[in-house]
N, C-alpha and C positions, 0 to 999 in steps of 0.2 A: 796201233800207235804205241810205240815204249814208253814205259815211265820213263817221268818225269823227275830231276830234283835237285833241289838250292845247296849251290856253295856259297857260302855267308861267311865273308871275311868281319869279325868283328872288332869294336872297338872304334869305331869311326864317329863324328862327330856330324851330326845332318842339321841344314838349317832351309828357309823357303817356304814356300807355302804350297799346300795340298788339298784338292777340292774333294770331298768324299762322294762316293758312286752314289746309284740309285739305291733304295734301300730292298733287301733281298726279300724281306720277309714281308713285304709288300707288293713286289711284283707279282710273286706269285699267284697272291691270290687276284691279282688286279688281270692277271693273265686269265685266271679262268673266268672272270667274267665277262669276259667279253661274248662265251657261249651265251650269255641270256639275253640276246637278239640278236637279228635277221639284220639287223641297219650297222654301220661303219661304227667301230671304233677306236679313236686312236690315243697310244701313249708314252708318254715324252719321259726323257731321263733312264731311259730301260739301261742298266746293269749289263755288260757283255762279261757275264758268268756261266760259267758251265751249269748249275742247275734254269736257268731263264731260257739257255738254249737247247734242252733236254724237254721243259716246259714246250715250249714254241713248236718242237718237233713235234710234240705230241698234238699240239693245234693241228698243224698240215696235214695229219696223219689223219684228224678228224673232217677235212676237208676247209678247213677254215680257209679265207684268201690275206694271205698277207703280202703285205707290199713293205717295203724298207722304206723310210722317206730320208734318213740318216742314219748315223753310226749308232742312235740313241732314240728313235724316233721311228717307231713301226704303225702303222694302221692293220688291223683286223675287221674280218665282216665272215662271221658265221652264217653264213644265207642259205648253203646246199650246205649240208654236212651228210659224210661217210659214215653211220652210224656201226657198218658193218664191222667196220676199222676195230673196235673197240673190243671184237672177238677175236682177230688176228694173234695169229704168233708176235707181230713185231710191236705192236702194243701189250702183250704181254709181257714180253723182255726190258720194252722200254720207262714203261708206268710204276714197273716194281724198283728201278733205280732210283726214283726221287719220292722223296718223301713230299713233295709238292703235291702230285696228282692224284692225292686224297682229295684235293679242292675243286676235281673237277665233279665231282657226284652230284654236290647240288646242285649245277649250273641244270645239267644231263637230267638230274631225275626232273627238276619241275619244270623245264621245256621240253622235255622229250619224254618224260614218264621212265625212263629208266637209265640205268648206269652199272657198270663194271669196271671193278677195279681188281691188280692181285694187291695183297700184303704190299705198303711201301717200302721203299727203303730209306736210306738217308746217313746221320750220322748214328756210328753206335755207341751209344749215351746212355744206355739203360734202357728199361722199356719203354716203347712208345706207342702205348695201344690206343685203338681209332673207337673204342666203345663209346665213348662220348658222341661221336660225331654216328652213328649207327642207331644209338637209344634215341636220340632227337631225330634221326628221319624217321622212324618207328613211332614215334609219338605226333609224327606228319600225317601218319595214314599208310608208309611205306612199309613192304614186304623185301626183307632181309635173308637171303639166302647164302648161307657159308661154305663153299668146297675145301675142306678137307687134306684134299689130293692136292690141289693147285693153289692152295691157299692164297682164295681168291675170295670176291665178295658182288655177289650181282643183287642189286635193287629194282625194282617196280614201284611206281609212282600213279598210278590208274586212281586210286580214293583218297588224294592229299588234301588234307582239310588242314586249318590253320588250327593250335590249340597252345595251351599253357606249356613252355617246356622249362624248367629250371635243370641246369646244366651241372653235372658231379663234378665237375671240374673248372677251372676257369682257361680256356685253352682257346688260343688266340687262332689257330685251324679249325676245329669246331664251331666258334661262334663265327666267324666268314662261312662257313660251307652252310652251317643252317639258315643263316640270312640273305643268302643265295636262295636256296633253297625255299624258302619261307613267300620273300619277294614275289613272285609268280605263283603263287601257291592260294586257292582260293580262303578267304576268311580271316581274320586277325592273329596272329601270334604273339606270346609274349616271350623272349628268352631272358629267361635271370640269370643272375651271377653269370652273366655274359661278358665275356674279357672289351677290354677298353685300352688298349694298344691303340696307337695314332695307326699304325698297319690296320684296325679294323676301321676307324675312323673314317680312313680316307679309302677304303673300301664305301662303307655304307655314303658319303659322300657325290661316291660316283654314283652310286645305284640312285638315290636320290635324284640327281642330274638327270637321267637316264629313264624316270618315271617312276619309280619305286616309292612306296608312302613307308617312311621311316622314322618313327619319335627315338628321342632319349639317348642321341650318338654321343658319344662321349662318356655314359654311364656304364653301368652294369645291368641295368633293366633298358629292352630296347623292345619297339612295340612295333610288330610290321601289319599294316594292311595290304593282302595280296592284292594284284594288279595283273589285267589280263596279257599284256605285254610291254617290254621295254624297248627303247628309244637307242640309238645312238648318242656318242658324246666323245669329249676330247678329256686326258687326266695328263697329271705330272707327278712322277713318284717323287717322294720326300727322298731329301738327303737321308744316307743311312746312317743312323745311330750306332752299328755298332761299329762301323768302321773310325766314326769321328772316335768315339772311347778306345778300339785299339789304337787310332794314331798318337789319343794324349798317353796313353800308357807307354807306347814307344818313343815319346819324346823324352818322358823321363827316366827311363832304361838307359837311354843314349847320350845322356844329358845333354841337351838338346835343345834349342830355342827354333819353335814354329810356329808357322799361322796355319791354323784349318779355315777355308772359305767356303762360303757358300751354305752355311749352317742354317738351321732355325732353330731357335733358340729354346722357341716356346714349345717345340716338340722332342727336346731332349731329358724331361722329366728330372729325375735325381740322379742322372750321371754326370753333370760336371762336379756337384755339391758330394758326390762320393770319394769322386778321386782327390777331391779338396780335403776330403778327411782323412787321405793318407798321407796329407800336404805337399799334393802337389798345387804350385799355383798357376790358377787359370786368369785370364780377363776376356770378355766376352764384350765385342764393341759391332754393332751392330750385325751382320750376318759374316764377322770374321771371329773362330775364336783365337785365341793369343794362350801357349801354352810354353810356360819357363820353366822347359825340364832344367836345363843347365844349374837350376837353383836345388842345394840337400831339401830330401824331405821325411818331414817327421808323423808319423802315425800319430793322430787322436786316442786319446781314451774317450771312456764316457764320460760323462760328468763328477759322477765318483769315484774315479780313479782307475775303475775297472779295465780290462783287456777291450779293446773293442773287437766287436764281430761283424763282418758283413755278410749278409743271406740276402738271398734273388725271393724273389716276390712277385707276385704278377701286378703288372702295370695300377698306381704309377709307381709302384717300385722298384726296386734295382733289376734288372734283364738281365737273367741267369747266362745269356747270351757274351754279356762282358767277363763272369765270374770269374773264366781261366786267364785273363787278361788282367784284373785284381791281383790276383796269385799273385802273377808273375811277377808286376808293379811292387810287390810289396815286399819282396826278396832282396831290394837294393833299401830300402827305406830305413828311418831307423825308429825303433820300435819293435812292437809283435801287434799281431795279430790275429783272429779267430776267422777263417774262413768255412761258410756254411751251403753248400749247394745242396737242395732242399730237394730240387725237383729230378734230377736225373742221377741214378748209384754208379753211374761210369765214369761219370765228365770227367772227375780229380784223380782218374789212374794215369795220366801224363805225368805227374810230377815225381815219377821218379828218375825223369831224364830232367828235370831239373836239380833237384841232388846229385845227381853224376857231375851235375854242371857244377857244380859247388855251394849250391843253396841252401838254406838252413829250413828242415820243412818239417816238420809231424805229420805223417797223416794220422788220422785219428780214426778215421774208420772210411766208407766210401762217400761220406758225404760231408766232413769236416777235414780241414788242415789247418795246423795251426804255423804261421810264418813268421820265423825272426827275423828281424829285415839284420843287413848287414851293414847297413849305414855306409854300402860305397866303397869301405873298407878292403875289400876284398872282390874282384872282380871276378866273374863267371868264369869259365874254363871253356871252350869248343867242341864240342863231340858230336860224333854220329846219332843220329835220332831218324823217327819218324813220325809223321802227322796220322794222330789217328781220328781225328775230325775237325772240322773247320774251325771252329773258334781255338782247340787246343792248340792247332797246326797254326795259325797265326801268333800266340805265345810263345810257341817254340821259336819261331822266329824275330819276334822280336828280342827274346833271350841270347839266339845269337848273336842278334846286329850288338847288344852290351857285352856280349863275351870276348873274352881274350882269345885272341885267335882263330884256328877255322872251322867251321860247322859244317856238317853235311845233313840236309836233311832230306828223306826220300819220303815218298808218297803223297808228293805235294798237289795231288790233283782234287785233293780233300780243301785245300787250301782256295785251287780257283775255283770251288764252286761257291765259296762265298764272294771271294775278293778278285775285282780283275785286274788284269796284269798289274798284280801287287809289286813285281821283281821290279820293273822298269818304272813305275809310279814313286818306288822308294829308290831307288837309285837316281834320278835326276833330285833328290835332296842331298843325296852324298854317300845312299847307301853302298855297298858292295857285294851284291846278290849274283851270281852266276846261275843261269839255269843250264841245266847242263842231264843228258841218258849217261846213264851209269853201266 
């Protein structure tokens, strides 16, 4: 298949209303639990994204049966599984493109005793190493073995006892793969500083469902008593969060009066009250939100006058997930601002195809930039770019939908594996997205 990529006529005015997908960082893991039973189960809202069906592939591949019951609406039943599969060439090639099928390990080691994974891939954002999610199966009982050559990683699970794990990290992959993990695993665990993401949430939720003994969901300490097997069940993925925060950043890019539908409210943490502090205004009327980019907006200070700064944080703080989305938002605003992405040294190397574009930016090193808004003033310029990972690759685009003129942006296959069919989603508001092989 040829690349793929957007020609983005900008400067157009979008209005309407847009229901955000299934949430990504949620399916995933919600995918691989479905390996911890033998019994049916299904789930609703699924994402038609390039990483979901990369995921999926790798299920059949495991022998899983799956059945489509809609466009959004799969059932699963791990009953016979190919465990061979997971030695093969084509699970080799396949497993190391998504940074997803780290999450298949725990399903694998504590109902089958063991698991093989290579190195994932994913976006490149800095490092993303799996040691977190390795020292907690090792502290399970499991035998960790590293190749080298194939940089790959097989585990054994034969003496998995439940025990004390407190986690170096708070990493929303780790704490789902060890609570997999844990779940069918004989004796009690405790993981601390365990991430509390609504994506773990409504993970340990299903397990729960499903037979699983689970205290403390919604904390950072969570307490599993193992159980000898799990159940079937039915889930529905949450609206995604990040989509809903790129769509308010792209309203007020565009200036732009939309509804997002189908939200919840109460799992959107402190991204509406973010964007509000670089005033944009929001209203939130029951599961619609209401977003008035068409109105200026002006950057908060702090209380003392000071520059403000926004830095990602693990839940419920800002979702490092949105940062490059902030940037961008903040380029048209009037004000400055301190931008701090804490957790990944790559994410902020995009923005120097937003200066090309005519932005006002600092970078300050790979983890800060500081952004003078332009108060509107001066409107972006169109140029050629490319998407170097999912969340940037959406920023650039919503930069061209406010830019003067034409954009070309290539590598947008970066783009649908978060977002699906973003082109024809934003064009029936009024965008003008071409997809188009170059």
């Amino acid at each position: 298949m040829q690349p793929e990529s957007f020609i983005v006529q900008g400067g157009h005015t979008l209005s309407g209303t847009i229901t955000p997908q299934g949430a990504k960082n949620e399916v995933l893991q919600i995918l691989s639990g479905v390996l911890m039973t033998s019994d049916k189960v299904t789930i609703s809202n699924i994402p038609q994204i390039v990483d979901v069906k990369k995921m999926i592939s790798l299920l059949k591949g495991l022998g899983v049966k799956i059945e489509k019951l809609s466009d959004h609406k799969i059932s699963f039943q791990a009953d016979d599984l190919n465990l061979d599969y997971l030695f093969s060439p084509d699970y080799f090639e396949d497993a190391r493109r998504i940074r997803g099928s780290v999450l298949l390990i725990g399903p694998l080691l504590s109902r089958f005793k063991k698991a093989y994974i290579p190195k994932p891939g994913g976006d490149k954002i800095g490092r993303r190493r799996i040691d977190t999610h390795l020292n907690g199966f090792l502290k399970l009982g499991a035998t960790v073995e590293y190749d080298d050559v194939q940089d790959s990683y097989f585990l054994s699970g034969q003496k998995l006892k439940g025990n004390d794990l407190l986690m170096d990290e708070i990493s929303v992959t780790g704490t789902a793969n060890l609570v997999m993990a844990a779940s069918l695993t004989p004796g009690k665990t405790t993981i601390y500083n365990a991430a509390c993401e609504p994506y773990v949430q409504q993970l340990c939720k299903m397990l729960v469902r499903m037979g699983a003994n689970i205290q403390g969901i919604g904390s950072n300490l969570l307490t599993i008593q193992g159980v000898d097997e799990l159940s079937g069940t039915d889930h529905e993925i949450l609206p995604d969060m990040i989509e809903i925060g790129s769509f308010i950043g792209m309203a007020a890019m565009t200036q732009s009066d939309i509804e997002i539908a189908g939200i919840n409210p109460h799992q959107l943490g402190i991204i509406p009250q973010t964007f509000e502090r670089i005033g944009i205004q929001l209203e939130i009327e029951n599961d619609i939100l209401k977003v008035y980019g068409s109105q200026p907006y002006e950057i908060q200070n702090f209380i003392d006058g000071s520059i403000l700064t926004i830095y990602d944080s693990p839940w419920p703080g800002f979702t490092p997930d949105l940062m490059s989305i902030i940037l961008v938002v903040a380029t048209q605003a009037k004000g400055s601002v301190l931008i701090h992405q804490k957790m990944f040294e790559s994410r902020l190397f995009f923005v120097d195809k937003l200066i090309d574009m005519g932005a006002q930016i600092i970078l300050c090193d790979p983890h800060r930039a500081t952004v003078i808004g332009l108060n509107r003033a001066n409107q972006l310029k169109g140029i050629e770019m490319s998407s170097p990972d999912i969340r940037a690759g959406v920023s650039l685009l919503i930069a061209a939908l406010s830019a003067q003129g034409e954009s070309i942006i290539h590598n947008i296959q970066q783009i649908d594996r978060g977002y699906q069919h973003i082109d024809t989603r934003l064009n029936r508001l009024g965008a003008k997205i071409e997809r188009v092989v170059l």
